[in-house]
C-alpha positions as CSV (number, residue, x, y, z in Angstrom):
1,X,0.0,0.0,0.0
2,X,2.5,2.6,0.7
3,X,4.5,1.7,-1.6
4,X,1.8,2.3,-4.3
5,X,1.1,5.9,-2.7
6,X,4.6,6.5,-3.9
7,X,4.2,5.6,-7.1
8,X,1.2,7.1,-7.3
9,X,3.0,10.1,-6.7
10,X,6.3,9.5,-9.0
11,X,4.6,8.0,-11.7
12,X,0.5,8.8,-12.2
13,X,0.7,12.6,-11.6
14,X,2.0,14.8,-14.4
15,X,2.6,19.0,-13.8
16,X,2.6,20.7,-17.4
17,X,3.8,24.0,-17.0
18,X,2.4,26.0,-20.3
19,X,4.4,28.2,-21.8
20,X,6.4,29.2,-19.1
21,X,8.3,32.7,-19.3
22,X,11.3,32.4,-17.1
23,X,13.4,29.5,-17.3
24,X,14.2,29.8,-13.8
25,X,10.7,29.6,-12.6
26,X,11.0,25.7,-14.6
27,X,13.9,24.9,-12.2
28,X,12.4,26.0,-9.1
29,X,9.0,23.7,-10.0
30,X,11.1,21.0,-10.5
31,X,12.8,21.4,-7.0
32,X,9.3,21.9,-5.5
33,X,8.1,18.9,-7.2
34,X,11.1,16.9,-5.9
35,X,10.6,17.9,-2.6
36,X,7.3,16.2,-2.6
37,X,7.5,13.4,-4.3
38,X,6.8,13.9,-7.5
39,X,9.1,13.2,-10.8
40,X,7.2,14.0,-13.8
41,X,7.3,17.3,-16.0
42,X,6.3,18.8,-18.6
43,X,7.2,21.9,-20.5
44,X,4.5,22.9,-23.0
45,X,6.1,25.5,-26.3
46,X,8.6,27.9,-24.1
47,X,8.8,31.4,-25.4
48,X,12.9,30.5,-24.5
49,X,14.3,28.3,-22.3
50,X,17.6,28.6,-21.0
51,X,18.7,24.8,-19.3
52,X,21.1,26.0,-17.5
53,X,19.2,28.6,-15.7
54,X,17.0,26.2,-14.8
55,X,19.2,23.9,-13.8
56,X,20.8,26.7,-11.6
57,X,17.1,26.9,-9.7
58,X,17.0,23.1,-9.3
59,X,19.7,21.7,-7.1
60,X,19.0,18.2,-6.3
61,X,16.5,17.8,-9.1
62,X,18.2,18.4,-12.2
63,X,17.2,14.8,-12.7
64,X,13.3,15.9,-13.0
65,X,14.5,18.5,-15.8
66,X,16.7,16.0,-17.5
67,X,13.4,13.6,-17.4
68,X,11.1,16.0,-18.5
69,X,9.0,16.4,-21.7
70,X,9.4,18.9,-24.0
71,X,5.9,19.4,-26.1
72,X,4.3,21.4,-28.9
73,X,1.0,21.7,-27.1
74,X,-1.2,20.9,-24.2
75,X,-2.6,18.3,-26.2
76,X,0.6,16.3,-26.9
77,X,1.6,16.9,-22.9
78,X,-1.9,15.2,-21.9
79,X,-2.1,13.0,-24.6
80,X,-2.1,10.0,-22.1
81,X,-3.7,11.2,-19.3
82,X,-7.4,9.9,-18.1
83,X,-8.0,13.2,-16.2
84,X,-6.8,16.8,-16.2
85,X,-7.2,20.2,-13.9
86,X,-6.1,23.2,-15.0
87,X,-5.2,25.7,-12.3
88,X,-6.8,29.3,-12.9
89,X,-7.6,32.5,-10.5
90,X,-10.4,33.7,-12.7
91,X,-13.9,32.9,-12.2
92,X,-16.2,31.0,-15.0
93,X,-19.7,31.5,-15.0
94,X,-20.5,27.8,-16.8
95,X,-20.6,25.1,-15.0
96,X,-17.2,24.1,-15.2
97,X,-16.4,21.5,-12.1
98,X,-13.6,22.9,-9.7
99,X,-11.8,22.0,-7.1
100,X,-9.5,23.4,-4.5
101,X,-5.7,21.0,-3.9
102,X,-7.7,19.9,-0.7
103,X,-10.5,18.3,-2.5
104,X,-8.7,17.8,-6.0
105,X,-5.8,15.8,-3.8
106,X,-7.8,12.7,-2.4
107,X,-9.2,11.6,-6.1
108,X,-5.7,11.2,-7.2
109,X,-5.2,8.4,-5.1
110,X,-8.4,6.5,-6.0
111,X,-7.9,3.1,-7.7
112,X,-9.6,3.3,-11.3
113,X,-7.5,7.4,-11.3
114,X,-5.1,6.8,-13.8
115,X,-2.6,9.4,-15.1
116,X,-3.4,13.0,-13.7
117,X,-2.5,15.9,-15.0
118,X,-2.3,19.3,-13.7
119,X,-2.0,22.1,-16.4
120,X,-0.2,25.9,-14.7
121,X,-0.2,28.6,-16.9
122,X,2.4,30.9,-17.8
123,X,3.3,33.7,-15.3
124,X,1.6,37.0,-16.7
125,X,-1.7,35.8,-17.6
126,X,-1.9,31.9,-17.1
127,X,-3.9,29.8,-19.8
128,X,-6.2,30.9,-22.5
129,X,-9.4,29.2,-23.2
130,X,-8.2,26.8,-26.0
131,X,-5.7,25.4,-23.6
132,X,-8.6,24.9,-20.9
133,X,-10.1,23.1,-22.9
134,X,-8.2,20.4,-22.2
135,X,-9.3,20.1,-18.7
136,X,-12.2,18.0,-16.8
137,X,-12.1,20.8,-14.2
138,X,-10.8,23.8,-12.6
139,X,-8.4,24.0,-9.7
140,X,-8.5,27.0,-7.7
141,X,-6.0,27.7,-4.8
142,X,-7.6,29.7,-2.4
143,X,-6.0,32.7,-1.3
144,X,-6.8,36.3,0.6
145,X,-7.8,39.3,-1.7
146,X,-4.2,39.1,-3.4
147,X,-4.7,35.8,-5.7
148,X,-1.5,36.1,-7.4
149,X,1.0,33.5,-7.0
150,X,4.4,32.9,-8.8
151,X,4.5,29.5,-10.9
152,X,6.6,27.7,-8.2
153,X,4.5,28.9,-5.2
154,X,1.6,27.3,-7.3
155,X,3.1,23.8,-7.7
156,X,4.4,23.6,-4.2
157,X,1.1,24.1,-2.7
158,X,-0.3,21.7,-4.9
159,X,2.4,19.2,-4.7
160,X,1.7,20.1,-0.9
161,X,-1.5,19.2,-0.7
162,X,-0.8,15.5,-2.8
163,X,1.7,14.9,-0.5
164,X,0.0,15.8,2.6
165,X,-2.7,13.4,1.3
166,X,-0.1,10.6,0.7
167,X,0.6,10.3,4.3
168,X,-2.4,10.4,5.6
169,X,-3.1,7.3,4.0
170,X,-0.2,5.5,5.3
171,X,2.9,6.8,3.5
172,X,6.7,7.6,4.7
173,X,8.9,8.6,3.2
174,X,11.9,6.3,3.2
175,X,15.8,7.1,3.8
176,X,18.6,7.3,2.0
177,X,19.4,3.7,0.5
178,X,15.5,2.2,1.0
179,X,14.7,2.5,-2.8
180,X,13.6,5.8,-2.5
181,X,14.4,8.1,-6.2
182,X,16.0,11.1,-6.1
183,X,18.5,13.3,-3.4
184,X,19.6,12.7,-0.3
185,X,17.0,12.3,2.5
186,X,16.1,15.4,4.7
187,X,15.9,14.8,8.0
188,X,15.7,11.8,10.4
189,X,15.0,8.3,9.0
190,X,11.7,6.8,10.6
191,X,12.7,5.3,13.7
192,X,16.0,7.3,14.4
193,X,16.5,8.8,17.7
194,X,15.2,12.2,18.1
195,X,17.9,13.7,21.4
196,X,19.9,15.9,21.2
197,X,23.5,16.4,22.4
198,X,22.7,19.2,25.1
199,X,25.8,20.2,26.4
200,X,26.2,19.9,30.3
201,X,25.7,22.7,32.7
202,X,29.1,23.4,33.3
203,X,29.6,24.1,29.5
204,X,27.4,27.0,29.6
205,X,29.8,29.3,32.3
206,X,31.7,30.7,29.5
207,X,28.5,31.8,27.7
208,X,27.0,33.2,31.3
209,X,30.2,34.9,31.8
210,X,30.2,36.6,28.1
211,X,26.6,37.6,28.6
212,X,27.0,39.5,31.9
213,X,30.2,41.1,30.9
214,X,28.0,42.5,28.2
215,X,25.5,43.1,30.0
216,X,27.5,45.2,31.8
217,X,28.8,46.9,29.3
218,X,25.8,48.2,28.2
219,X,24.8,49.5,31.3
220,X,22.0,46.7,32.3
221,X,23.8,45.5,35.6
222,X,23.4,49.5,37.7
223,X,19.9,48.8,38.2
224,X,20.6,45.2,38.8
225,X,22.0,42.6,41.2
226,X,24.4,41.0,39.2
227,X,24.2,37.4,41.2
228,X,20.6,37.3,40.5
229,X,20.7,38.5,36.8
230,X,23.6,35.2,36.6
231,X,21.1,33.1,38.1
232,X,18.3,34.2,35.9
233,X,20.2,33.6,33.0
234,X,21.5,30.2,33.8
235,X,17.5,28.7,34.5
236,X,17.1,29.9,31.1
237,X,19.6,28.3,29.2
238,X,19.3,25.0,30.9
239,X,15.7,24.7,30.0
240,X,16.7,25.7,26.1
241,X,19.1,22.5,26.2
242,X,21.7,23.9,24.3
243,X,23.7,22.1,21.8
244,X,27.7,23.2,21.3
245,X,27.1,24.3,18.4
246,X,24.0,26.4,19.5
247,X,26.4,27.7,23.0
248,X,29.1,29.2,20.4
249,X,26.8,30.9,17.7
250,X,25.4,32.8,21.4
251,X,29.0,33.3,22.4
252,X,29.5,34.7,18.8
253,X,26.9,37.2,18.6
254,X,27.8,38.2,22.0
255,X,30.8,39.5,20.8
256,X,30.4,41.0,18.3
257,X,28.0,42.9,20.2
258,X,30.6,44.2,23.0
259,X,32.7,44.9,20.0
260,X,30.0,47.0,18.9
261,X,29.4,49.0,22.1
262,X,33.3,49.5,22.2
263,X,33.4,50.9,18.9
264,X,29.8,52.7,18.0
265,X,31.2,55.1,15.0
């Protein structure tokens, strides 16, 4: 089962970005698609595509641009696809079905689905009527009284949305080495260990001892006691459970603040 969600994912869901403007926007969707799952593209009649740009916008999934289709039309992008929605901000007045990636996400993952497609537009004024044409339905992203969005904004909240969808029926992602397409894993494989390496109470004098000495600089400890400010200060660090590395970037900061304070022009 989950491995089906995946490949439901990789394999049955199809973004056509039509006539895209800026090939950098193409390399972002592709990393946004990546991200969540999804491998296939494609890029319907480019005004001009520049690969390396896009490449450029895409680290970690050049191999979704390297995999994608290149087509004429909307027609030859969909051309084997059971079902298609084609993402607009406008309002229709027919009775055109639509669908918001909430209630578009859960019929992707229904058994008789087949190949979906999901048609964006290009960036200024996204897809004319001929290219709708090709859709069964609408897919509206909802949004506050600003409804513009830039192309890879678009695909990651619907990529979003499959994805989010994906695991609630069951599936995880799996690490580095499981089978799993693509990067490097983010993150924690399921079942690894989720402590951290807090550094021991002693470890945090040094970063006490740079705080009040600023402190003091700056003119905080004349209305202060200085042993209680200390004590203060240590409570609240040992219930952040610093790491090392999170004690030096503090330390860090500290001084270049007191370098600051010494020298203000």
């Amino acid at each position: 089962m989950e491995a089906d969600l995946g490949r439901t994912l990789r394999d049955r869901v199809l973004f056509v970005l039509v006539r895209p403007l800026q090939s950098g926007n193409v390399g972002a969707v592709a990393r946004s698609m990546k991200n969540m799952g999804l491998r296939r593209l494609a890029v319907v009649a480019p005004p001009a595509f520049d690969v390396d740009r896009a490449r450029w916008m895409a680290p970690g999934a050049a191999d979704v641009l390297d995999q994608a289709h290149y087509a004429t039309s909307v027609g030859e992008a969909v051309a084997g696809c059971r079902f298609v929605v084609a993402t607009t901000a406008r309002g229709r007045h027919d009775h055109w079905p639509a669908h918001t990636p909430a209630t578009f996400a859960p019929l992707v993952f229904a058994p008789d689905a087949g190949d979906i497609a999901v048609l964006f537009g290009p960036e200024d004024r996204g897809l004319d009527n001929d290219e709708l044409l090709h859709a069964h339905a609408l897919l509206h992203i909802p949004t506050d009284v600003h409804a513009s969005l830039n192309l890879s904004q678009a695909t990651l909240l619907v990529g979003a949305a499959l994805f989010g969808e994906a695991q609630s029926r069951g599936y995880v992602p799996r690490a580095e080495g499981e089978g799993r397409r693509g990067g490097p894993a983010r993150g924690a494989p399921p079942g690894a260990t989720q402590e951290r390496p807090v550094v021991p109470s002693g470890a945090l004098d040094p970063l006490i001892e740079d705080w009040m000495t600023t402190l003091e600089i700056g003119t905080y400890l004349r209305g202060h006691e200085p042993q209680l400010v200390a004590m203060t200060l240590r409570r609240i660090l040992q219930r952040a459970s610093l790491e090392s590395g999170e004690v030096a970037v503090l330390r860090g900061m500290l001084r270049k603040m007191r370098w600051k304070m010494k020298h203000p022009g």
